[in-house]
Backbone as numpy.savetxt, mean C-alpha at the origin, in Angstrom:
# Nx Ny Nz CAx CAy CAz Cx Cy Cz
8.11 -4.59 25.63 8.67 -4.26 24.35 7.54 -4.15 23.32
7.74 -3.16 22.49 6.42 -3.04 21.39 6.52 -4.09 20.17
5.82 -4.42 19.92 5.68 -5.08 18.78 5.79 -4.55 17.55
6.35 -4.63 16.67 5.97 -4.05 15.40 5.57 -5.24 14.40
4.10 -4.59 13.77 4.23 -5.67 12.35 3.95 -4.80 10.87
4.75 -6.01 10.75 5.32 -5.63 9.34 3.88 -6.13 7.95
3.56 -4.89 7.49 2.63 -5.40 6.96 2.80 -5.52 5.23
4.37 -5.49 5.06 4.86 -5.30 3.75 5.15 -6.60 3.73
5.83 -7.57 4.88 5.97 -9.00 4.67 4.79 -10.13 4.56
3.43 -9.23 5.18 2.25 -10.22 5.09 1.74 -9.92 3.90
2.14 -8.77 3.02 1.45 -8.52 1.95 2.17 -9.40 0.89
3.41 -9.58 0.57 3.97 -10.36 -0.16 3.98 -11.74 -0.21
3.59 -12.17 1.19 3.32 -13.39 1.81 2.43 -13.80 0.75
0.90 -12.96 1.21 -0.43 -12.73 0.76 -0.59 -13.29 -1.27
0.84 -12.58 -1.87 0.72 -12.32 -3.45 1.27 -13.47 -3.64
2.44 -13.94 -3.09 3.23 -15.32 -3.24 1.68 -16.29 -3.41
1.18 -16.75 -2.31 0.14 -17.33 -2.16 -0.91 -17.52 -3.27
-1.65 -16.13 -3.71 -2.09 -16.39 -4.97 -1.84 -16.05 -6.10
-0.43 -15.92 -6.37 0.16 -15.77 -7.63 0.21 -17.22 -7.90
0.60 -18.57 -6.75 0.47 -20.02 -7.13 -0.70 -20.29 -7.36
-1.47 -19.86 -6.75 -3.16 -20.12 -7.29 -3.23 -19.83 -8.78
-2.75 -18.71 -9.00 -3.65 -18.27 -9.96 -2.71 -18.62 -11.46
-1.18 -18.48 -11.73 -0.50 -19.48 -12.30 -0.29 -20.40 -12.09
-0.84 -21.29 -10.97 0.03 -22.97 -10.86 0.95 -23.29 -12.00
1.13 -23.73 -12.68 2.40 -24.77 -13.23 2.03 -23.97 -14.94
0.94 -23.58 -15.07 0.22 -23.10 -16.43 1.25 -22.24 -16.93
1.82 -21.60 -17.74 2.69 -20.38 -18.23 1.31 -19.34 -18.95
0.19 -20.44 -19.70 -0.86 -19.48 -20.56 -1.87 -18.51 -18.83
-1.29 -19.21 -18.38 -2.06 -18.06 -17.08 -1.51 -16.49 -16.55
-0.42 -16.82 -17.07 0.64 -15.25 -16.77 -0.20 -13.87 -17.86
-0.99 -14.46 -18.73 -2.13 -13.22 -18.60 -3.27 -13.08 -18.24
-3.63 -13.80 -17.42 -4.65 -13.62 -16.40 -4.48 -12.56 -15.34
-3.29 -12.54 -14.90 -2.44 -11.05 -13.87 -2.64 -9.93 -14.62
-3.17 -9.11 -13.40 -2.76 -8.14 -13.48 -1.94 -7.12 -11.95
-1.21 -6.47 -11.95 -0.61 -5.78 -11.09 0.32 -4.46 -11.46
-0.59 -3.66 -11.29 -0.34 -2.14 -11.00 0.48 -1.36 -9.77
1.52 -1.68 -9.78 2.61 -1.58 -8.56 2.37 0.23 -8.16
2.26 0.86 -8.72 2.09 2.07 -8.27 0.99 2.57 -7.96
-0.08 1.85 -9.09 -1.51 2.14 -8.41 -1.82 1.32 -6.79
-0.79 0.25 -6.61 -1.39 -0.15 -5.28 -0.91 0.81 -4.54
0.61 1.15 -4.52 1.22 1.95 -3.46 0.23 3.38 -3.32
-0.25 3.92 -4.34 -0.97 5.12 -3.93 -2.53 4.69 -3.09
-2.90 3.23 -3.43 -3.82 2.94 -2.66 -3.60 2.79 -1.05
-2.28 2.20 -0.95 -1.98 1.82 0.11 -1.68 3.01 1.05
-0.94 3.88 0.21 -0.81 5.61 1.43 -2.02 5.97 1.37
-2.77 6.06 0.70 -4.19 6.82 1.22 -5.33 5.61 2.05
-4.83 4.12 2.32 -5.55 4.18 3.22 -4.61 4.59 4.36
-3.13 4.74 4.74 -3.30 4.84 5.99 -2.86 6.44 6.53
-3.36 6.88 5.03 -3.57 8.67 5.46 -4.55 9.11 6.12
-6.04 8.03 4.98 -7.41 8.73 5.09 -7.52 8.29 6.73
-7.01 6.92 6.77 -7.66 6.37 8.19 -7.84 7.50 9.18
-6.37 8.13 9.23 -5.68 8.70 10.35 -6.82 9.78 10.58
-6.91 10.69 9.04 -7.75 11.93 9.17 -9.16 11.74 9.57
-9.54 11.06 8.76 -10.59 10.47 9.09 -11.34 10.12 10.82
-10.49 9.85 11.61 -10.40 9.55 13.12 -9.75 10.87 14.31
-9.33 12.08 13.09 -8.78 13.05 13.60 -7.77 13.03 14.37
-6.92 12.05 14.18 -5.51 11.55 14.85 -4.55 12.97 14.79
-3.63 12.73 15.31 -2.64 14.19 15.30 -0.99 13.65 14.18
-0.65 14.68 14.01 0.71 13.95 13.18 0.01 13.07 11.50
-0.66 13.27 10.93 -0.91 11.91 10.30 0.29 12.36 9.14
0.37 13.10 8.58 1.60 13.14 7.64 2.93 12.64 8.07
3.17 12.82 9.53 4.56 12.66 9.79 4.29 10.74 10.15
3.02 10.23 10.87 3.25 8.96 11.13 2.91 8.47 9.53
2.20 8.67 8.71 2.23 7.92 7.59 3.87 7.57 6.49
4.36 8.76 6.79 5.82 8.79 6.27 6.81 7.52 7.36
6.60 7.76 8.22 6.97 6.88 8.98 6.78 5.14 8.70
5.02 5.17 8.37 5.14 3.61 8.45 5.33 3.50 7.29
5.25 4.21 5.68 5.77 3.76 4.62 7.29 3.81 4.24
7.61 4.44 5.07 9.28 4.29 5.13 9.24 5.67 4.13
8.44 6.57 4.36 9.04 7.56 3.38 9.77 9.33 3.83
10.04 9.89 3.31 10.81 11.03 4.04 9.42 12.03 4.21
9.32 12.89 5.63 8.15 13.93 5.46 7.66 14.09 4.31
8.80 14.89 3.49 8.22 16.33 2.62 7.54 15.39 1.06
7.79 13.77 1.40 7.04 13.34 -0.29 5.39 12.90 0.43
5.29 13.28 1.59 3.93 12.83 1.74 3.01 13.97 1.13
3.45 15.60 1.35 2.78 16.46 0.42 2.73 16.23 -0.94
3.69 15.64 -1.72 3.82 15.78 -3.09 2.96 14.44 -3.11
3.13 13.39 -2.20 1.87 12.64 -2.77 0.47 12.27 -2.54
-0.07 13.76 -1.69 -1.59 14.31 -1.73 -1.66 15.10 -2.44
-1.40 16.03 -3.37 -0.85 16.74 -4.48 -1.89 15.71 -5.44
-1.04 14.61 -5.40 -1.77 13.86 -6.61 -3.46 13.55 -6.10
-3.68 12.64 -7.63 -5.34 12.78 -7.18 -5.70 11.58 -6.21
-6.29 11.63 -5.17 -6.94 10.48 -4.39 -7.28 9.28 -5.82
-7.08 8.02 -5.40 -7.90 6.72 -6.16 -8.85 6.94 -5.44
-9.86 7.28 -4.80 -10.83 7.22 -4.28 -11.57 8.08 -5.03
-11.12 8.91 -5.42 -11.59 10.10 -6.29 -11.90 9.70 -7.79
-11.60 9.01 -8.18 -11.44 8.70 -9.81 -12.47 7.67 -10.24
């Protein structure tokens, strides 16, 4: 049987973890955060776009839609936009 892991539950795991670090019990620490929810997600599809291309894998649009849970046709609209790598 294949394994699947879930790397959306280790990532939240991951923020839980040092969001207590980094507010413990303090409230004046809640501006010390910062989190850019969309800038991560565009980080996060382009690494596991670039990986793919990068290694000359086959499919990478259709498996990247796949592991982000997203439908084909928004993986064009979101290489369209500009790479964070680029900026």
């Amino acid at each position: 049987m294949k394994q699947i892991i879930n790397l959306g539950a280790e990532t939240v795991a991951f923020v839980r973890i040092r969001m207590e670090e980094i507010l413990a019990e303090n409230p004046q620490n809640i501006s010390r955060v910062e989190f850019n929810v969309k800038e991560v997600k565009d980080q996060v599809f382009h690494l596991f776009y670039d990986y793919q291309v990068c290694r000359g894998w086959p499919h990478v649009a259709e498996n990247t839609a796949n592991i982000l849970g997203y439908e084909h046709r928004s993986i064009n609209k979101m290489l369209k936009r500009k790479s964070p790598k680029n900026e």
